[in-house]
C-alpha positions in Angstrom: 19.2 1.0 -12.8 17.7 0.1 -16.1 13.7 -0.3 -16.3 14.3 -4.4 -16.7 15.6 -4.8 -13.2 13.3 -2.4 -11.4 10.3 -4.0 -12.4 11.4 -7.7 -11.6 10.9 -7.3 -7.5 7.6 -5.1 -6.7 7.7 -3.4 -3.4 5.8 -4.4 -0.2 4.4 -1.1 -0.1 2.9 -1.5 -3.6 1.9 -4.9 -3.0 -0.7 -3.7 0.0 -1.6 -0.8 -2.3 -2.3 -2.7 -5.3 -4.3 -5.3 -2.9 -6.7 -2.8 -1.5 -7.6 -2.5 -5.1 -8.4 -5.9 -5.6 -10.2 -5.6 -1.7 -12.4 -3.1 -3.6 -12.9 -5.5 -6.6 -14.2 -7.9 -4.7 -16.2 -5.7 -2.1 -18.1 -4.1 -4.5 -19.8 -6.9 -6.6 -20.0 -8.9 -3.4 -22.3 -6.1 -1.7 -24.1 -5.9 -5.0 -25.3 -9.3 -5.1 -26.6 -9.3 -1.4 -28.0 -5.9 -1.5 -30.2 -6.6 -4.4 -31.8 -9.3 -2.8 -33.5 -6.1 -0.9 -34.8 -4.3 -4.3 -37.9 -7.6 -3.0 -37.6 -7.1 0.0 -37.1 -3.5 1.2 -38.3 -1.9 -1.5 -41.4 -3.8 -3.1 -40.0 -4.7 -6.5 -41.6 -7.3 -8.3 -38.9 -10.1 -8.6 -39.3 -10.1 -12.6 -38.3 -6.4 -12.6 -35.6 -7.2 -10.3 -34.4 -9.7 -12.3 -34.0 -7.1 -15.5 -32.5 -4.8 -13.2 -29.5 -7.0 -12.2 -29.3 -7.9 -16.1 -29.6 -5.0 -18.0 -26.8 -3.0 -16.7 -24.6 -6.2 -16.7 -24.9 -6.7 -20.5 -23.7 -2.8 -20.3 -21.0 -3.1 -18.5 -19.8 -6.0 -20.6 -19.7 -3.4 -23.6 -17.9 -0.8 -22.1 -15.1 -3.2 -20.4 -12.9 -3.9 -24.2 -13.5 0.3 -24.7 -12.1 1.1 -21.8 -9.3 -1.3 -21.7 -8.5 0.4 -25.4 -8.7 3.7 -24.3 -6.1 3.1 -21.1 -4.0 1.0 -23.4 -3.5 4.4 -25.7 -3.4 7.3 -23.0 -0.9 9.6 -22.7 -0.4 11.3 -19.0 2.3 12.6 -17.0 0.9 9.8 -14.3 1.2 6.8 -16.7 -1.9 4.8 -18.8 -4.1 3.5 -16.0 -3.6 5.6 -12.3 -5.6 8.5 -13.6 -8.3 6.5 -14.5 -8.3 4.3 -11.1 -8.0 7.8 -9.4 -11.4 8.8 -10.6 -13.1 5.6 -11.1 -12.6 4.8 -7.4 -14.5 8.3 -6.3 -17.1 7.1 -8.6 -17.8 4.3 -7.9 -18.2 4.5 -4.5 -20.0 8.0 -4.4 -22.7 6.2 -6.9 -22.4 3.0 -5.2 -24.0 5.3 -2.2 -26.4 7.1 -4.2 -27.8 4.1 -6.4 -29.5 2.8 -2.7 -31.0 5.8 -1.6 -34.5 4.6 -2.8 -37.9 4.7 -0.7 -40.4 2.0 -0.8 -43.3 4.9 -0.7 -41.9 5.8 -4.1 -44.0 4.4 -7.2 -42.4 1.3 -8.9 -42.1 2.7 -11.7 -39.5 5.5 -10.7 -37.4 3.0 -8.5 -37.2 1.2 -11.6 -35.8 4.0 -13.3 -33.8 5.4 -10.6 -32.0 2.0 -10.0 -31.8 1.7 -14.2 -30.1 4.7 -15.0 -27.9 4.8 -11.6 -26.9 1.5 -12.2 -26.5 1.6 -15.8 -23.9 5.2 -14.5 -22.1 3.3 -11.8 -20.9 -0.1 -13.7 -19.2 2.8 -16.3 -17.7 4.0 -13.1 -16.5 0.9 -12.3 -15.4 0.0 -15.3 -13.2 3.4 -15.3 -11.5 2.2 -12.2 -11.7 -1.7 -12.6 -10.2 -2.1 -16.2 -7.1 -0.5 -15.8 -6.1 -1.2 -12.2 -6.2 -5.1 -13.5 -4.3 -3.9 -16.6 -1.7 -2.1 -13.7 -1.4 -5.3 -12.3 -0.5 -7.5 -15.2 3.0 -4.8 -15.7 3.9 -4.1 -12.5 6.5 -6.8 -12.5 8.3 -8.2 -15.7 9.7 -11.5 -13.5 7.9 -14.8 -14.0 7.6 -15.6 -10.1 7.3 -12.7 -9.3 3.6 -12.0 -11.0 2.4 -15.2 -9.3 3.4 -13.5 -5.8 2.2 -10.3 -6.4 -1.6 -11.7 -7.8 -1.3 -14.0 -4.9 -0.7 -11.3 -1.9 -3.6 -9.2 -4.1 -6.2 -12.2 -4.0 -5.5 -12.4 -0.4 -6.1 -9.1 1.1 -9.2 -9.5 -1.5 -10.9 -12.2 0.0 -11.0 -10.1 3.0 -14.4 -8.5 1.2 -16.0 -12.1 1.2 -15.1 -12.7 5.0 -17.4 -9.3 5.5 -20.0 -9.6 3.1 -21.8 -12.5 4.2 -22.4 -10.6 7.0 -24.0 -7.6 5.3 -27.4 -10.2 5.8 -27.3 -10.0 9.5 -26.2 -5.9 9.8 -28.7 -4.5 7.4 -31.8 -6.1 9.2 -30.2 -5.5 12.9 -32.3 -2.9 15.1 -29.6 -2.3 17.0 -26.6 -1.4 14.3 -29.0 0.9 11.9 -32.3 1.6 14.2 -35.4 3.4 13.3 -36.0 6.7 14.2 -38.6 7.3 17.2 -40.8 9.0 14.7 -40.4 6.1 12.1 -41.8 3.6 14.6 -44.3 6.3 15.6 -46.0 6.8 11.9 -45.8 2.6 11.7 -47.6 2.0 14.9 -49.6 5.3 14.0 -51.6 3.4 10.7 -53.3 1.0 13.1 -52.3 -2.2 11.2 -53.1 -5.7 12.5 -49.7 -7.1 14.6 -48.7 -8.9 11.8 -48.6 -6.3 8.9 -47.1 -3.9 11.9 -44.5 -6.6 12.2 -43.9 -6.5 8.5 -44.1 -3.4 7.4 -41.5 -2.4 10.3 -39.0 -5.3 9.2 -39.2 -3.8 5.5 -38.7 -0.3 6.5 -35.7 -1.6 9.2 -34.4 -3.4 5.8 -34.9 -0.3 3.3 -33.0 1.7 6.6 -29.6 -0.5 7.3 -29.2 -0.8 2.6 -29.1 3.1 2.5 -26.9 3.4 5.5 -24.8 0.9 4.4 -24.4 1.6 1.3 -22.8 5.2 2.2 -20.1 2.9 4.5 -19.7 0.5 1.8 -19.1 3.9 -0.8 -16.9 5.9 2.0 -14.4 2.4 2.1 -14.2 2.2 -1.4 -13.2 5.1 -2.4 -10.3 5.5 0.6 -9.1 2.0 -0.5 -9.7 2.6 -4.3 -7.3 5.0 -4.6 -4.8 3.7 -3.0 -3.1 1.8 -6.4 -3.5 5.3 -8.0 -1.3 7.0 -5.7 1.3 4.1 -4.8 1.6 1.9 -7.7 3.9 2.0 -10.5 3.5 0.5 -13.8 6.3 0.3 -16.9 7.8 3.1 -18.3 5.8 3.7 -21.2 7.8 7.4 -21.9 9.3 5.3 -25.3 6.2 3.4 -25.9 5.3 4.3 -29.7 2.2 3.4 -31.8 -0.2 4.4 -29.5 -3.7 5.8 -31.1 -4.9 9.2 -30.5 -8.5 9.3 -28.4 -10.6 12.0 -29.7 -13.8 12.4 -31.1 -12.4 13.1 -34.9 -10.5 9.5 -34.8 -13.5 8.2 -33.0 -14.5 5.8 -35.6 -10.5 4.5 -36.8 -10.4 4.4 -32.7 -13.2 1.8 -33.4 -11.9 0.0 -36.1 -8.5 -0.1 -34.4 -10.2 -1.6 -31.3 -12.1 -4.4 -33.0 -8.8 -5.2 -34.9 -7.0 -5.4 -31.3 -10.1 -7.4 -30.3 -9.5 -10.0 -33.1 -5.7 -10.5 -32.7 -6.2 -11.2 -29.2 -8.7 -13.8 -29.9 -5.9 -15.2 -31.9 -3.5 -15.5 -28.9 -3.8 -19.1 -28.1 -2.8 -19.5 -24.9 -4.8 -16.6 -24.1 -7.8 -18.5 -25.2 -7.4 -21.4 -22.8 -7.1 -18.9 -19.9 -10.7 -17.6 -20.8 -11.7 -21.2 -21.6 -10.8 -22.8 -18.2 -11.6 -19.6 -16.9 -14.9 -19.8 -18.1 -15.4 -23.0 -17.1 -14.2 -23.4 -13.5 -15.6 -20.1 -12.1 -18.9 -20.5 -13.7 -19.5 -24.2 -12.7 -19.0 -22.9 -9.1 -21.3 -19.7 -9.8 -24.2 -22.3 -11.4 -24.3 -23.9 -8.3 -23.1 -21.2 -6.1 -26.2 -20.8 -4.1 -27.0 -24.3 -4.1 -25.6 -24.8 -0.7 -27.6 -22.1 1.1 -31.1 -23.8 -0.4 -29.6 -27.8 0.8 -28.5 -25.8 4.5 -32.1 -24.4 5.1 -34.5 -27.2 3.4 -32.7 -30.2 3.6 -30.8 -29.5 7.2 -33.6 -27.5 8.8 -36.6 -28.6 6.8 -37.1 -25.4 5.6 -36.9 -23.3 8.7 -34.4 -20.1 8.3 -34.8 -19.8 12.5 -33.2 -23.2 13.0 -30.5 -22.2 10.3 -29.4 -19.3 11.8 -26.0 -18.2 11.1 -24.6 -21.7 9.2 -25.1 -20.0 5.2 -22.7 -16.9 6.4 -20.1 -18.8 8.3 -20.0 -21.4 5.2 -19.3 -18.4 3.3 -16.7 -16.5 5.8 -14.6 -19.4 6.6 -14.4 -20.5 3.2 -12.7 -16.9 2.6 -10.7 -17.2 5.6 -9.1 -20.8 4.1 -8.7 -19.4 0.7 -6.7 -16.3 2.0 -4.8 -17.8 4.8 -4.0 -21.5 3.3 -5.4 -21.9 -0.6 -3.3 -18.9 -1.8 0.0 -19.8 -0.6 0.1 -23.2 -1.0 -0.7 -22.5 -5.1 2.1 -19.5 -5.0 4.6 -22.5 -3.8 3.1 -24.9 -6.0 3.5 -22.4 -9.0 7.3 -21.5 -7.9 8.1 -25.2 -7.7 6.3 -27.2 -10.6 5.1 -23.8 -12.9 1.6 -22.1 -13.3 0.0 -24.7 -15.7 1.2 -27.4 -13.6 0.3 -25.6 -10.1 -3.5 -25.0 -12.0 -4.4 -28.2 -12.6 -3.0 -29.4 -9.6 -5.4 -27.0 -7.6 -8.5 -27.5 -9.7 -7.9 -31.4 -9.2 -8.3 -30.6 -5.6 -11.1 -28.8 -5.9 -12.8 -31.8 -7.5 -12.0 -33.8 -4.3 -13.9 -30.8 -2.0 -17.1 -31.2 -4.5 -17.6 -34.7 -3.9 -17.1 -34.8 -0.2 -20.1 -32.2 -0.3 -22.2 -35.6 -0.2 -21.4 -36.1 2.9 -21.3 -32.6 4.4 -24.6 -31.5 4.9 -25.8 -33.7 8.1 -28.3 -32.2 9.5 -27.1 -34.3 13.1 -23.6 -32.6 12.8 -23.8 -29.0 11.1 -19.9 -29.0 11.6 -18.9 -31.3 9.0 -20.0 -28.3 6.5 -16.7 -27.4 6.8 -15.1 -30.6 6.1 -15.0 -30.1 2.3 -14.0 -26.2 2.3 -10.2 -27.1 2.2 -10.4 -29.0 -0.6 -13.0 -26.6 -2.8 -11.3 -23.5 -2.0 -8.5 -24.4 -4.0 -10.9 -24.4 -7.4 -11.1 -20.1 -7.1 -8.4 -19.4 -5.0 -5.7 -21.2 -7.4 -8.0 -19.8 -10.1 -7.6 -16.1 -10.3 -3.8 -15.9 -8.8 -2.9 -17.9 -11.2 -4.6 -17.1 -14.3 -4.1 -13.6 -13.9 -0.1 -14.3 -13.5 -0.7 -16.2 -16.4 -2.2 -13.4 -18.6 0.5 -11.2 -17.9 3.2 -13.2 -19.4 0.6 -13.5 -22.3 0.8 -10.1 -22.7 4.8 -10.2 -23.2 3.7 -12.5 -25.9 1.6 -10.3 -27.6 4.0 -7.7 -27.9 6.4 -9.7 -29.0 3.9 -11.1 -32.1 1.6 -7.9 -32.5 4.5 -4.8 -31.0 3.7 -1.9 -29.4 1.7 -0.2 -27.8 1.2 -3.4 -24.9 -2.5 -3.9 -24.3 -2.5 -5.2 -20.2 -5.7 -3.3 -20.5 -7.3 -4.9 -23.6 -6.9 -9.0 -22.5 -7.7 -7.9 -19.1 -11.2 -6.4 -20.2 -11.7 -9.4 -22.8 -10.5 -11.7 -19.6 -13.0 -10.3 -17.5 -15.8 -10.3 -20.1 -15.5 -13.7 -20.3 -15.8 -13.9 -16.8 -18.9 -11.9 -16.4 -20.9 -13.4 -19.6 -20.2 -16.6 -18.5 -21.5 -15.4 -14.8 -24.6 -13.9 -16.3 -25.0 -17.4 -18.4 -24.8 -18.9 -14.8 -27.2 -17.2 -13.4 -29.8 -17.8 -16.1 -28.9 -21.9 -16.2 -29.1 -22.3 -12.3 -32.8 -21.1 -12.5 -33.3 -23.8 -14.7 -31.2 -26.6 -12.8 -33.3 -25.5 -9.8 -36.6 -26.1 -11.9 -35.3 -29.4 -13.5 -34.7 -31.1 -10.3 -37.6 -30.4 -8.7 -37.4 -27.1 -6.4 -40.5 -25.5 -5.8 -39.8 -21.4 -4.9 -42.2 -20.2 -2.5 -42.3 -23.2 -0.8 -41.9 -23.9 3.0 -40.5 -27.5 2.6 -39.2 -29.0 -0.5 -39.6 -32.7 -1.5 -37.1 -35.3 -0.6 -36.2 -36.4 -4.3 -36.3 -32.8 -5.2 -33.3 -32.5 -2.0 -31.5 -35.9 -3.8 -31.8 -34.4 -7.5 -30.3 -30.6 -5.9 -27.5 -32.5 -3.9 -26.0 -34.5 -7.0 -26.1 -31.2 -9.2 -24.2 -29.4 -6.3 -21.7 -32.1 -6.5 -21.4 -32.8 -10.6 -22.0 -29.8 -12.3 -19.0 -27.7 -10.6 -16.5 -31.1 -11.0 -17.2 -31.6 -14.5 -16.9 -28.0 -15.1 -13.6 -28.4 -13.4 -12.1 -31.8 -14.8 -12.6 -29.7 -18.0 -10.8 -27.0 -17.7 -8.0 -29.0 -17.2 -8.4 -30.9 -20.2 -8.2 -27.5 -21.9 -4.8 -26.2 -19.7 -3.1 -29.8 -20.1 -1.4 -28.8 -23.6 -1.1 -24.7 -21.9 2.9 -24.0 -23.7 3.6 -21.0 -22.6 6.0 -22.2 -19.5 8.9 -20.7 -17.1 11.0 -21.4 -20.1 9.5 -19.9 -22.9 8.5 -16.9 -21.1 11.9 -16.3 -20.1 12.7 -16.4 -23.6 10.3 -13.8 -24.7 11.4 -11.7 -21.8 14.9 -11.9 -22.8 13.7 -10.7 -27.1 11.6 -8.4 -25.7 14.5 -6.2 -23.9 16.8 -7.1 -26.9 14.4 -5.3 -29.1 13.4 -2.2 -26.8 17.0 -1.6 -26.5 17.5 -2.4 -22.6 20.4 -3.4 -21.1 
């Protein structure tokens, strides 16, 4: 059976493998973001330093993603280009995942800072060792058009499984009963003779500091049983004949360099390539801007600022949104992709989404908590149509490069350029919803918030993610590279590698 024909259909068994990849894509990140919320917290940090330390290793890990995605684009293994690399980067990352939260509030803050620093700064090149080429994997596992689209689809899927869980991770850490205190722990608390209060406190921190480091070690153990999985049961193409490639040692270090920059450039001249990062860009960060948004409108303008009265709400906002995307979002975009084509399917989804943003106005009724839910269906299709199809969509870009540009293919370049869109314009997010927050009028500290400050915050929940959105399909409406055309460039591409 000739290479063409075994790559079209992927396996089931690969399917689940490949997904518990992408579970661990999403689990990670997703337990990073609540579990720094502790560094305050658990550990005393002051929220400036806390701040540098979820920025500085990000800009890091933004560097290293194009190097990596070279370097697995150019190996030469009996095992293939990328499963040696998600082999090891899945031990990695969750062995350091473990050992980055193994801090101690009795420390000074000036070695937690450095601990967390240099252990974050070590795990996001782990990750990056494992992350880069199992999306690379992903994008030539199948040569068929419909075929990508279901296999990212069934991937984002058993992914969204990590955002059903994390939202919980709020409610386990800080639970006595899931990760209590020792007898002695309580014993040397009670035994500095604090006023109830501070006792109170200082046994919540040390409960917090106490569920992060046990957690983390879970969190690590699942990581690194799921991570491999792809690594072991995946296949990619044949790339026996695959010529061109670059040698990767330290004497070609700096033509390595060059060479990368030059691979760097022609993909930045791949045009459709561009609007996938554009509307990329675009729809996931508009959502990210605003992304915690809801949780502040839930607790101040539900509750009046009371966290007792809002109880559980934020998390199952979070879960069931996870639960639609999976179950409903996904599989409705894969038919809508199979019947009317990816570009078509995308803006289709992302209009959708628009609808769920503006029917926000009317969730948040602080006499009905339920109708939170109400606009979930609609919203879920902005991210869940998102990434299974634009990731479909940069594989068939990837035919097209080789077809322009020839061998060796470079899966792992656009999907480390794809994702460092992703994360610049996430970190560009995170610095403009700060300011957003201070523009309408939110006060932080402060146990209620003002009523036009609640107005102001509700209207940038709403516009900011469905102008963001109506965008990115004004940059997808003219997308060119169809069923058709792709198809085409399949059918050159085996001409020219000689396959039947």
């Amino acid at each position: 059976m000739n290479e063409a024909i075994e790559r079209k259909s992927v396996p089931l068994g690969q399917k689940m493998a490949f997904g518990s990849g992408h579970l661990v894509l999403n689990l990670l990140p997703g337990s990073l973001g609540i579990f720094m919320f502790f560094l305050l917290t658990a550990f005393g940090l002051d929220p400036l330093v806390a701040g540098l330390l979820g920025g500085l290793p990000r800009i890091f890990d933004a560097l290293t993603d194009p190097i990596m995605g070279y370097i697995t684009d150019n190996t030469k293994s009996r095992w293939g280009r990328r499963r040696p690399y998600i082999f090891a980067g899945a031990i990695l990352s969750g062995i350091l995942f473990a050992i980055l939260w193994q801090m101690d509030k009795e420390n000074t803050s000036n070695y937690n800072f450095w601990y967390f620093l240099i252990l974050s700064l070590v795990f996001m090149l782990g990750n990056t060792i494992y992350a880069t080429p199992l999306v690379g994997l992903g994008y030539e596992m199948s040569s068929d058009y419909k075929e990508r689209t279901r296999l990212m689809a069934f991937a984002n899927t058993v992914g969204q499984v990590a955002w059903m869980i994390v939202p919980w991770f709020w409610v386990i850490i800080a639970s006595p009963d899931i990760f209590p205190l020792t007898v002695e722990e309580l014993s040397q608390i009670n035994g500095l003779g604090l006023g109830d209060e501070a006792t109170v406190n200082l046994t919540r921190e040390a409960l917090q500091a106490n569920g992060v480091r046990k957690l983390s070690v879970i969190v690590g153990a699942v990581c690194i049983i799921l991570g491999i999985m792809p690594a072991i049961f995946c296949r990619g193409i044949d790339d026996s004949a695959m010529v061109n490639r670059k040698k990767i040692t330290l004497k070609t270090m700096f033509s390595n360099l060059t060479d990368l920059i030059q691979g760097v450039i022609e993909v930045f001249k791949n045009k459709p390539f561009t609007r996938l990062c554009g509307a990329t860009f675009l729809v996931f960060n508009g959502f990210q801007l605003v992304a915690s948004f809801s949780f502040f409108i839930i607790v101040f303008y539900m509750y009046n600022g009371s966290y007792e009265e809002t109880g559980n709400w934020p998390a199952w906002f979070s879960t069931v949104t996870a639960i639609l995307t999976a179950f409903i979002v996904i599989p409705i975009v894969t038919l809508l992709s199979n019947k009317y084509g990816k570009r078509n399917a995308f803006i289709i989804s992302t209009a959708i989404s628009i609808i769920g943003y503006v029917l926000k106005w009317w969730a948040f009724d602080p006499s009905n908590p339920y109708l939170l839910f109400m606009p979930i269906p609609f919203m879920a299709f902005g991210l869940g149509g998102l990434f299974t199809l634009m990731m479909s969509m940069t594989a068939d870009v990837c035919d097209l490069d080789e077809l322009k540009n020839g061998m060796p293919r470079r899966e792992g370049t656009f999907g480390a350029i794809y994702w460092w869109m992703v994360k610049l314009g996430q970190a560009i997010a995170l610095v403009l919803g700060g300011l957003v927050l201070k523009l309408v009028g939110f006060e932080s500290g402060a146990a209620t918030q003002t009523a036009e400050a609640m107005t102001n915050l509700r209207i940038a929940d709403i516009v900011i993610p469905a102008v963001t959105a109506a965008l990115a399909i004004l940059v997808m409406w003219n997308y060119g590279l169809n069923e058709d055309k792709a198809k085409e460039i399949k059918e050159e591409l085996i001409s020219r590698r000689g396959e039947l």
